[in-house]
C-alpha positions as CSV (number, residue, x, y, z in Angstrom):
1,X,0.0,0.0,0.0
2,X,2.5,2.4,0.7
3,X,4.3,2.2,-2.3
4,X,1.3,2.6,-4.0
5,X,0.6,5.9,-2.6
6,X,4.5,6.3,-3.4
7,X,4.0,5.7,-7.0
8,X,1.2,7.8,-7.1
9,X,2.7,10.7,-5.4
10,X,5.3,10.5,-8.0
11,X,3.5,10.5,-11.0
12,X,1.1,13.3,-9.8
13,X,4.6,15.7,-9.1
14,X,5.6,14.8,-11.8
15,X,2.5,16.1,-14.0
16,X,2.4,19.2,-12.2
17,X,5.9,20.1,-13.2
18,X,5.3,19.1,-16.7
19,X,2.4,21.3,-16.4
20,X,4.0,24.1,-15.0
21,X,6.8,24.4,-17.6
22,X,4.5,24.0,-20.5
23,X,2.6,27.1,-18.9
24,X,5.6,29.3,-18.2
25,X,6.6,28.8,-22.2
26,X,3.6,29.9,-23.7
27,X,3.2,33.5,-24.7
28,X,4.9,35.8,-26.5
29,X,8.4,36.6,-26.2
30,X,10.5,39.8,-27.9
31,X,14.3,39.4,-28.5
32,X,16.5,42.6,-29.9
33,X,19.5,42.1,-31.9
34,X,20.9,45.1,-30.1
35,X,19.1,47.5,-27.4
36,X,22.5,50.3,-27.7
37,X,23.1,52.1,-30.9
38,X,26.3,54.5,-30.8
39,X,26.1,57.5,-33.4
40,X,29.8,58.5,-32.6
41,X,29.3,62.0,-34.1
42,X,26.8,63.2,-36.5
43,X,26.5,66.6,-38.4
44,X,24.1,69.2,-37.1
45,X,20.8,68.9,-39.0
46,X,22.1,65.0,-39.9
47,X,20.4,61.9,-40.1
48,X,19.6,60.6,-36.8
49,X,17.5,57.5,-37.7
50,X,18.2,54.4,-36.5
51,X,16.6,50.7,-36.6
52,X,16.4,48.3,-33.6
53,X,15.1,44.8,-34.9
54,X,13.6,42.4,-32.8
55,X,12.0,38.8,-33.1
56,X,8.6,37.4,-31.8
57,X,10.7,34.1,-30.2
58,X,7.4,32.9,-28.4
59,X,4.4,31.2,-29.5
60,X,1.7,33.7,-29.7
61,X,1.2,37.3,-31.2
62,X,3.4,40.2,-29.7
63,X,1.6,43.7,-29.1
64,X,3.9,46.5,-28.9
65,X,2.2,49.6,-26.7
66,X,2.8,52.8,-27.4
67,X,6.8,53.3,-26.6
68,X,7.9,56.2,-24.3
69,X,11.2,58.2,-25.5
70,X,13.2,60.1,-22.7
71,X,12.6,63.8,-24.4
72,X,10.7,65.2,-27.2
73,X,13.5,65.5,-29.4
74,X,14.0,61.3,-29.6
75,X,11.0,60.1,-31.7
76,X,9.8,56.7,-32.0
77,X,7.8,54.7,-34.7
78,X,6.9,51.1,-34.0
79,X,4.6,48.9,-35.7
80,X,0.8,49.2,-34.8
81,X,-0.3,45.3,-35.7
82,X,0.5,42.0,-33.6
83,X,3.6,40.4,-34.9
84,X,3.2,36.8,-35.3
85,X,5.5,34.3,-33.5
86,X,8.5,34.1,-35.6
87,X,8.4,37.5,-37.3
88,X,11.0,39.6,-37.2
89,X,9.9,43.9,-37.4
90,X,11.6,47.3,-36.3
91,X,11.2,50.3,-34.1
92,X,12.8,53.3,-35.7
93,X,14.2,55.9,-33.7
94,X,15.0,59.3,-34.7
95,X,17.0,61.8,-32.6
96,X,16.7,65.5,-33.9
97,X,20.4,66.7,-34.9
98,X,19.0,70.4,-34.8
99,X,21.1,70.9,-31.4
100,X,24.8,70.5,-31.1
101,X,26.4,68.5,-28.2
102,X,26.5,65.3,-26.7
103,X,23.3,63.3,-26.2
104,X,22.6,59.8,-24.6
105,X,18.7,59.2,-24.2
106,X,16.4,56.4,-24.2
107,X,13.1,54.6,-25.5
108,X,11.3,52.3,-23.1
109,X,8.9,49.7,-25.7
110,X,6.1,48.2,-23.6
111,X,4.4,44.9,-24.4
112,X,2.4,41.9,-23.8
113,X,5.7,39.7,-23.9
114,X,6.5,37.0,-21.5
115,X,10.0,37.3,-20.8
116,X,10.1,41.2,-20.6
117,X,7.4,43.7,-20.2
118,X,9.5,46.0,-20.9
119,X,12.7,46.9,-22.5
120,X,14.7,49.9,-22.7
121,X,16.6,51.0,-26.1
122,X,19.4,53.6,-26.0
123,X,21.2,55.8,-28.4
124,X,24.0,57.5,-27.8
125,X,26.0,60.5,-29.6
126,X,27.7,63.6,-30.7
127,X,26.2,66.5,-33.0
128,X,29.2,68.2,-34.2
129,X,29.0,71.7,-36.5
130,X,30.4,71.3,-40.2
131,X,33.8,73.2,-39.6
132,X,34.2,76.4,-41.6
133,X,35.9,77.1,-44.5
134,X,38.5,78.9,-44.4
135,X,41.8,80.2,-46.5
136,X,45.4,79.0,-45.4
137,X,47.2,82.2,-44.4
138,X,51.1,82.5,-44.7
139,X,52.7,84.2,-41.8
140,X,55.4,87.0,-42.3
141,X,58.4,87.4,-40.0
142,X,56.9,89.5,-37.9
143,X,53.8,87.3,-37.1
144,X,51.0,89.2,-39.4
145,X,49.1,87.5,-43.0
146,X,50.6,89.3,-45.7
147,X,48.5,91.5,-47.9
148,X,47.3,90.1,-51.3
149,X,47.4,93.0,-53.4
């Protein structure tokens, strides 16, 4: 009788586990190839797009909320419909060059995925001014351009 109950005890722990892990890897799931894009420097009133890719690596549809950007000059555009499990899509982030100086800001994507709710995306930067133009200069002996005449 006992190792009945034994054998019984067994089996039903071990359906429960089973259960359990089949439960936990349902849903969707969002993997990025990269959630860090570096600039280095850009031109003032350059192009400050960038892509982040990501995957659906779960089993059912991924929503994508609306994503939240750090300041109003880093906009983001994400896509609007589910994407299927296995799908691979984009969030495109631009930063507005219009300022010069350095810049490091953020874009938080919310979603119905399993493994995280929420992940945060960062670029990173410099917006450098075009340098003038300007003409070489000889110098004289006594330190002065000389005049062109």
């Amino acid at each position: 009788m006992k190792k009945l109950i034994l054998i019984a005890t067994l089996l039903i722990s071990v359906v429960v586990v089973m259960a359990q892990d089949k439960a936990k890897k349902n849903g969707p799931e969002i993997a990025f190839k990269t959630t860090l894009h570096e600039y280095g420097e850009i031109a003032l009133n350059g192009d400050g797009t960038y892509e982040f890719k990501f995957t659906n690596t779960g089993n059912e549809p991924l929503i994508l909320s609306k994503p939240r950007s750090s300041c109003g000059c880093t906009v983001p555009a994400w896509p609007k419909e589910p994407i299927l499990p296995g799908e691979t899509n984009k969030i495109k982030v631009t930063y507005n060059t219009h300022k010069a100086g350095s810049f490091n800001k953020t874009v938080t994507v919310y979603s119905n995925a399993k493994n995280k709710a929420a992940v945060v995306l960062r670029i990173k930067g410099k917006v450098v001014t075009k340098p003038t133009e300007a003409f070489p200069e000889k110098e004289t002996s006594i330190g002065t351009a000389p005049v062109n005449k």
